[in-house]
C-alpha positions as CSV (number, residue, x, y, z in Angstrom):
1,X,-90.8,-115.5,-31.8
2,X,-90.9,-117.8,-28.9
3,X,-88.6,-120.1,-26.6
4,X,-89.1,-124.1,-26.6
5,X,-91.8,-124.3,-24.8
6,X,-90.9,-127.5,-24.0
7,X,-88.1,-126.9,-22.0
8,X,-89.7,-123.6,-20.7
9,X,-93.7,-123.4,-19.8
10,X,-94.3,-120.3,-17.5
11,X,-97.1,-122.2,-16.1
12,X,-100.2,-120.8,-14.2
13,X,-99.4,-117.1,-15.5
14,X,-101.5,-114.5,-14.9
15,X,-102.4,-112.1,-17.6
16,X,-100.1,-109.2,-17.9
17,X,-101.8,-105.9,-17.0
18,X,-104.7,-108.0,-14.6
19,X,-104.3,-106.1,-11.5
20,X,-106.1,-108.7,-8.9
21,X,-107.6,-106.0,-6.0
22,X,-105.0,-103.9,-4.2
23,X,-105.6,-100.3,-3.1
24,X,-103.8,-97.5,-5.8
25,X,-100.0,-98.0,-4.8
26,X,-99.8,-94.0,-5.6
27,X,-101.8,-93.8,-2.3
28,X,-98.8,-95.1,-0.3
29,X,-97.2,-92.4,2.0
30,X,-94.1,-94.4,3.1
31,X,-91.5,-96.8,2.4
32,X,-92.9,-99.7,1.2
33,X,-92.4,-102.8,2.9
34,X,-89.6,-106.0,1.9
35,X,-91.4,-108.6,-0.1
36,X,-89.9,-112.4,-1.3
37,X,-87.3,-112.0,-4.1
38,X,-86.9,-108.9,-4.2
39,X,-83.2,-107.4,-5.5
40,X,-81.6,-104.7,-3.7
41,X,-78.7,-102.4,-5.7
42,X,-76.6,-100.0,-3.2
43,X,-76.5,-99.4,0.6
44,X,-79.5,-101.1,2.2
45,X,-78.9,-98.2,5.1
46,X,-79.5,-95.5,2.2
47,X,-82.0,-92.9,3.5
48,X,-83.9,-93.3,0.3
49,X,-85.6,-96.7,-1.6
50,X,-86.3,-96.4,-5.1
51,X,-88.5,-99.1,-6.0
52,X,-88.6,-100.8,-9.6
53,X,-90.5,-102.9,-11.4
54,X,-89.6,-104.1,-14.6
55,X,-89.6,-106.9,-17.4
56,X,-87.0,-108.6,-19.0
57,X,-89.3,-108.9,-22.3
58,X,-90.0,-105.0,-22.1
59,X,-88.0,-102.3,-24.7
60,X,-89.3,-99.8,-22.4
61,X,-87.4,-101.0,-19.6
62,X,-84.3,-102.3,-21.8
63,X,-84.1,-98.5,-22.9
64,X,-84.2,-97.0,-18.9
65,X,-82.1,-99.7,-17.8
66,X,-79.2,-98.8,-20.3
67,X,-79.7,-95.0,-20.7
68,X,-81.3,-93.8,-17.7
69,X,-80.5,-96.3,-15.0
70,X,-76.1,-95.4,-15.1
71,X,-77.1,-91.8,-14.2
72,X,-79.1,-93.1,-11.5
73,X,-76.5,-95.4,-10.0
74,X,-73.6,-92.6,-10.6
75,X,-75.3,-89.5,-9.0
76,X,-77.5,-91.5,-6.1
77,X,-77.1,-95.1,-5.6
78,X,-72.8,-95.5,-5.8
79,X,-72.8,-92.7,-3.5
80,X,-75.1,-93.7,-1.0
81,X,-77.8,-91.3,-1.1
82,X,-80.4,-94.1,-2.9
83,X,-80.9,-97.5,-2.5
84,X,-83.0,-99.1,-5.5
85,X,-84.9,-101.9,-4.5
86,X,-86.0,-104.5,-8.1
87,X,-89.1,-106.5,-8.6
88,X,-89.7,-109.0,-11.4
89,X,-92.4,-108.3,-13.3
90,X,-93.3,-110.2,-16.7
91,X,-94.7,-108.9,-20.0
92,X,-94.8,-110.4,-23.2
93,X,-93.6,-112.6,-24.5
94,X,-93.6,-113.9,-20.8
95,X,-91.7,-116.6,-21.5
96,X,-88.6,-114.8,-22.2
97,X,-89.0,-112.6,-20.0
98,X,-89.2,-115.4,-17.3
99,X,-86.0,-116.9,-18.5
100,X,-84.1,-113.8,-18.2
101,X,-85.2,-113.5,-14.6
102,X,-84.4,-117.0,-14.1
103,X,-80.9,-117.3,-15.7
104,X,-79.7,-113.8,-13.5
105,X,-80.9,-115.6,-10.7
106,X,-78.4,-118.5,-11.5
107,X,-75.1,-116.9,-11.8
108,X,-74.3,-116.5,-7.8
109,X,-73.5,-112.8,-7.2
110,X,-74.1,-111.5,-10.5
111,X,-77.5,-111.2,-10.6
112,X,-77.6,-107.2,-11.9
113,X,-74.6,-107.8,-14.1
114,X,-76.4,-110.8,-16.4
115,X,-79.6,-108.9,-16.2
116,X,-78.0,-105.5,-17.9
117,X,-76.4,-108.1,-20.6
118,X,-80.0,-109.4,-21.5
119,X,-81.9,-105.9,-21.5
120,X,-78.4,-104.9,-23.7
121,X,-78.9,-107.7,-26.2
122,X,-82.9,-107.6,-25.9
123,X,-83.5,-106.1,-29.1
124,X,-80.8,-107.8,-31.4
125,X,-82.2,-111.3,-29.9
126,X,-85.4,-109.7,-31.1
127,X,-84.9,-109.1,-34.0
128,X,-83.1,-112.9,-34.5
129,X,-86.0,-114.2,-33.2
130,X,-84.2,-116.8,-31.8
131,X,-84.4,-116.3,-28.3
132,X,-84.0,-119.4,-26.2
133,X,-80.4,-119.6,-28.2
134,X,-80.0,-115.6,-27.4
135,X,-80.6,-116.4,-23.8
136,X,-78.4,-119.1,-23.9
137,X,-75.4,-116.9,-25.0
138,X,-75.9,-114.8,-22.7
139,X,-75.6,-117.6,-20.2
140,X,-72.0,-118.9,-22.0
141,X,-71.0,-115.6,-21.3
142,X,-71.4,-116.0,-17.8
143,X,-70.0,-119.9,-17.5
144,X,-73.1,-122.0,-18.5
145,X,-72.4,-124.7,-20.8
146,X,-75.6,-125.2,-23.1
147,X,-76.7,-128.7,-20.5
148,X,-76.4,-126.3,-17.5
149,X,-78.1,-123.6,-19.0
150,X,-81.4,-125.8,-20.2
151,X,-81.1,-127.4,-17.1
152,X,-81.6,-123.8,-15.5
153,X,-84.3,-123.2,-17.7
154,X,-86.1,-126.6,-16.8
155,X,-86.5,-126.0,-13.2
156,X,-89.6,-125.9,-11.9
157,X,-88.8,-124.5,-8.4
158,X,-87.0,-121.5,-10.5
159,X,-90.4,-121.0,-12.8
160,X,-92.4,-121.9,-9.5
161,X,-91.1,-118.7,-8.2
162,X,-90.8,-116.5,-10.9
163,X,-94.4,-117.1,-11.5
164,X,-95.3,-116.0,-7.6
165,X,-92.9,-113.1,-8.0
166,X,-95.5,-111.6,-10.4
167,X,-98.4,-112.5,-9.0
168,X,-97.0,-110.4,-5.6
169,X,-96.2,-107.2,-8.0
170,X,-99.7,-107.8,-9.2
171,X,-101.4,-107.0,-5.7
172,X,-99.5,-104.3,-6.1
173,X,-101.4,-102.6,-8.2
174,X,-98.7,-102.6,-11.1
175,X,-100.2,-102.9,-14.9
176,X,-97.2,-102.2,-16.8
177,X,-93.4,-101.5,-16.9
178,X,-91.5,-99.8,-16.0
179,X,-93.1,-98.4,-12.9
180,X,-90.7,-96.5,-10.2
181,X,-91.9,-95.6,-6.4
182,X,-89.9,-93.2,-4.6
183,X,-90.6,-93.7,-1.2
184,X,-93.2,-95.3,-1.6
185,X,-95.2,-92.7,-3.8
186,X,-95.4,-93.4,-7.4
187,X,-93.5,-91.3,-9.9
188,X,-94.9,-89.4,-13.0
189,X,-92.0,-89.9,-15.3
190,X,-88.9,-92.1,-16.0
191,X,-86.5,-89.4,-17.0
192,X,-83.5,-88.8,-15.1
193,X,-85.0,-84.9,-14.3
194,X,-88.2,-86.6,-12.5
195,X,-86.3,-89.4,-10.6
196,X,-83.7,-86.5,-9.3
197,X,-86.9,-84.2,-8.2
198,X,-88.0,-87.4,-6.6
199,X,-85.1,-88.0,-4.5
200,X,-84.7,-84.8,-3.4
201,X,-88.3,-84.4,-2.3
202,X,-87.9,-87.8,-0.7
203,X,-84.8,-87.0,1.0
204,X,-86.6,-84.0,2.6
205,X,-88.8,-86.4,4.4
C-alpha cells in the first residue's frame, strides 16, 4: 500500500515518534508561539488558540477530524470564542500522508476544505490500496487534471517543506497524533467533553 515513489520520495524523513530534544510541551504555561506553515481556522483575534497536530495518514485523526472537529468549529471556533491553530505532522505511511498535506496546500484558499475530503476518503482509499490514484481524485475534485496533480506531487520545494514542517513539530516534543494544546498546555483527551473543559479553563486565564 504505497504511492509511486517515483513521482513521490519524502526524502530525508525523520522517524515518526523520534522526538529530537525539546523540553515536555505539557510544561508550557502560555500560548505558544507562530511557527513556519502553520494553518490557522477562525478569528486570529480569538482569546483562545487551540493547537493541533495531526496526520493525513492517521485513522485517529481522520475519525476527530470528521466526528469531533464540527462540534468544535460549531460551539467555539464559528463563533469566535477559539481560534485553532494546525500543524502537519506525518505518520505512516509518510508518503501519503505527505501528499495529502501537499495537494491541500495547492488548491489556493481551500486548504481546510481538500484536507477534510482526504481524512473523509482516508479509509476507503485504504482499503483500495491505491492511493496515489485516491489522492489524485481527490485533486479532480478540486480542479487538478491528472498532469497538474503529479506535477504537484513532484515538487521538490513542496516535499522540501513538508519534510521541515515535521521536523519543527518534532522539537516539539510531539510523538504521535493527534495531539491538542489548549493554550499552550497539553490536553488529556480528544473528546469533545475534554476540549470544552479546556476552553473554559483557558478562557478563565
Amino acid at each position: 500500500m504505497t504511492l509511486d515513489r517515483r513521482a513521490l520520495i519524502v526524502s530525508g524523513l525523520a522517524i515518526p515518534g523520534l522526538v529530537l530534544g525539546a523540553a515536555p510541551a505539557a510544561a508550557r504555561a502560555a500560548s505558544m508561539p507562530a511557527v513556519p506553515g502553520e494553518m490557522v481556522m477562525g478569528s486570529p483575534t480569538a482569546p483562545v488558540q487551540f493547537v493541533v497536530y495531526a496526520s493525513a495518514s492517521c485513522p485517529h485523526c481522520a475519525h476527530w477530524w470528521t466526528d469531533i472537529l464540527p462540534q468544535v468549529r460549531k460551539g467555539f471556533i464559528d463563533t469566535g470564542k477559539v481560534r485553532m491553530v494546525f500543524r502537519e505532522f506525518l505518520t505512516p505511511p509518510p508518503e501519503f500522508a505527505a501528499a495529502g498535506f501537499i495537494l491541500a496546500r495547492r488548491i489556493p484558499g481551500k486548504y481546510f476544505e481538500v484536507l477534510t475530503t482526504v481524512f473523509e476518503k482516508q479509509a476507503s482509499i485504504y482499503e483500495s490500496e491505491k492511493l496515489w490514484e485516491g489522492l489524485e481524485a481527490i485533486g479532480q475534485q478540486y480542479g487538478l487534471t491528472a498532469q497538474q496533480f503529479a506535477e504537484t506531487l513532484r515538487d521538490p520545494k513542496a516535499l522540501e517543506a513538508v519534510n521541515a514542517r515535521f521536523a519543527r513539530a518534532q522539537t516539539d516534543g510531539i510523538e504521535g497524533t493527534p495531539t491538542f494544546f489548549v493554550a499552550g498546555a497539553q490536553v488529556d483527551g480528544s473528546d469533545f467533553t475534554a476540549l470544552t473543559r479546556a476552553f473554559a479553563v483557558a478562557a478563565k486565564g
